[in-house]
C-alpha positions, 0 to 999 in steps of 0.5 A: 971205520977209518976206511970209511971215513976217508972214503966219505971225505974223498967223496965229497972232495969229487961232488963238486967236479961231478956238478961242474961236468955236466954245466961244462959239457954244456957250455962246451955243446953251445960252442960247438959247430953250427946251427941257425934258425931261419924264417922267411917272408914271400913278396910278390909284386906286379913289376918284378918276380915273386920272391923270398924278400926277408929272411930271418937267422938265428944263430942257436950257438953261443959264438958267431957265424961268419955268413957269405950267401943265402941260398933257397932249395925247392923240393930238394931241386933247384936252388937259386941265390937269396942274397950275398954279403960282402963283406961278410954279415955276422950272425952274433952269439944266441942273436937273431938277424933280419935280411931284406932282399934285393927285388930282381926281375926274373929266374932262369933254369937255363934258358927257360924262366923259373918261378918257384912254387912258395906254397905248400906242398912245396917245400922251401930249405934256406941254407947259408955259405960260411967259411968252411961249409954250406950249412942247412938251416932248421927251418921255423915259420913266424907264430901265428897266435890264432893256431893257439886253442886258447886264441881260436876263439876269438875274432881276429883284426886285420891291419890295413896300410895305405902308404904314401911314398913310404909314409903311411897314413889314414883317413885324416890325411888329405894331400901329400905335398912332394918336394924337391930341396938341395936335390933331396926329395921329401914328402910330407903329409897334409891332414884334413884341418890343414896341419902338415905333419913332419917332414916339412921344414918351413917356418908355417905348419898349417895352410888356411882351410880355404886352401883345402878346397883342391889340390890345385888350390892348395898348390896356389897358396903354397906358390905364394908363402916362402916354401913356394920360393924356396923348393926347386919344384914340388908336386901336391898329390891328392889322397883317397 
C-alpha cells in the first residue's frame, strides 16, 4: 500500500512537466524555419507591362524574416523579379507586410518579349530570397464574401472611383485647381457651391457662384485675390 502511495505522489510530481511539453514542443514548432503567406494584386495599365503591383507577406512564424527579393515562377517556367530590398525589409513575428511595386516598361525572355499569362490556368508561386535560403510561399488569395453560401444571396455593390491627380472624388466636384507653390505642386478640389476643400492654403475657402460659370471664368477671379498673386502658376481642370 505504501508502494502505491508513493507511486500516486511521483505521478503527480510528473503531471505538470506531461502539460508543460506538449504548449513547449509548440512554442518551440513556431520558431522553427520559415513559412510565409502570400497574396498578390495584378495591375494592368496602357503605358507599361501588366504585372504583380502589390504583394502581400505573412510571416506564419513566431520570429522575423529577413527578405532581400521577391520573385514570381509561372507554371513552374520562368521567373522574373517582383521587387528587392536594400536594405533589407523585415517581416515581424505572426505580422503581415504589404509591398507596392515598381511599374516597368516590359520583360524579356532573351531577346523575345515575355508577358506572363496572370489568369487561370496559369499558375502564379511568389517566392522570397532571405539570407540562407529561397523560400516558396503558401500562396493564399484575397476572401471574397460572395463565394460564402450565406453571402450568395445577396446582391452585390460595386465601387467606382474617379481620382483627380490622386484625389478622389464625386459628383459634387466641379473643378480641380492645380498649383504651384515654393516648387511644390498641389491640387485641390472645388465642389459645386464654390467650397474648396483641402488642400488649399490661402486665406478664403469659398469663390463667388458666379465664378462657377467656366473654368475660364473661375481662373479669372482666382487671378484677381491673393492666391493668383502668390502661386507661381497654376492651371483649373474642369471635372466630369
Amino acid at each position: 500500500m505504501c508502494e502505491l502511495v508513493l507511486s500516486i505522489q511521483e505521478f503527480f510530481k510528473l503531471v505538470p512537466g506531461l502539460v508543460i511539453f506538449p504548449l513547449s514542443f509548440y512554442l518551440a514548432w513556431k520558431k522553427l524555419g520559415i513559412k510565409v503567406a502570400a497574396s498578390f494584386t495584378v495591375q494592368y495599365q496602357r503605358t507599361t507591362a501588366k504585372r504583380i503591383s502589390e504583394v502581400v507577406l505573412v510571416n506564419l512564424k513566431d520570429k522575423p524574416v529577413t527578405v532581400f527579393a521577391i520573385y514570381a515562377v509561372i507554371d513552374q517556367d520562368i521567373s522574373w523579379e517582383i521587387d528587392k530590398f536594400d536594405p533589407p525589409i523585415i517581416l515581424k513575428p505572426l505580422e503581415s507586410s504589404r509591398i507596392e511595386t515598381e511599374p516597368y516598361s516590359e520583360l524579356y525572355l532573351g531577346a523575345d518579349k515575355f508577358e506572363p499569362n496572370f489568369i487561370s490556368p496559369s499558375k502564379i508561386d511568389i517566392f522570397i530570397v532571405t539570407p540562407h535560403k529561397i523560400v516558396k510561399c503558401k500562396t493564399v488569395s484575397h476572401p471574397n464574401l460572395l463565394n460564402i453560401p450565406a453571402f450568395k444571396h445577396y446582391r452585390s455593390a460595386t465601387k467606382n472611383t474617379r481620382r483627380f491627380n490622386n484625389i478622389v472624388y464625386n459628383n459634387e466636384a466641379a473643378y480641380a485647381i492645380t498649383y504651384v507653390l515654393n516648387s511644390e505642386v498641389i491640387t485641390a478640389i472645388i465642389d459645386r457651391s464654390g467650397f474648396i476643400g483641402s488642400n488649399f492654403r490661402f486665406g478664403f475657402n469659398m469663390v463667388p457662384v458666379e465664378c462657377m460659370k467656366s473654368k475660364d471664368d473661375l481662373r479669372t477671379c482666382l487671378e484677381q485675390t491673393s492666391f493668383g498673386k502668390m502661386v507661381d502658376r497654376f492651371v483649373v481642370d474642369k471635372l466630369e
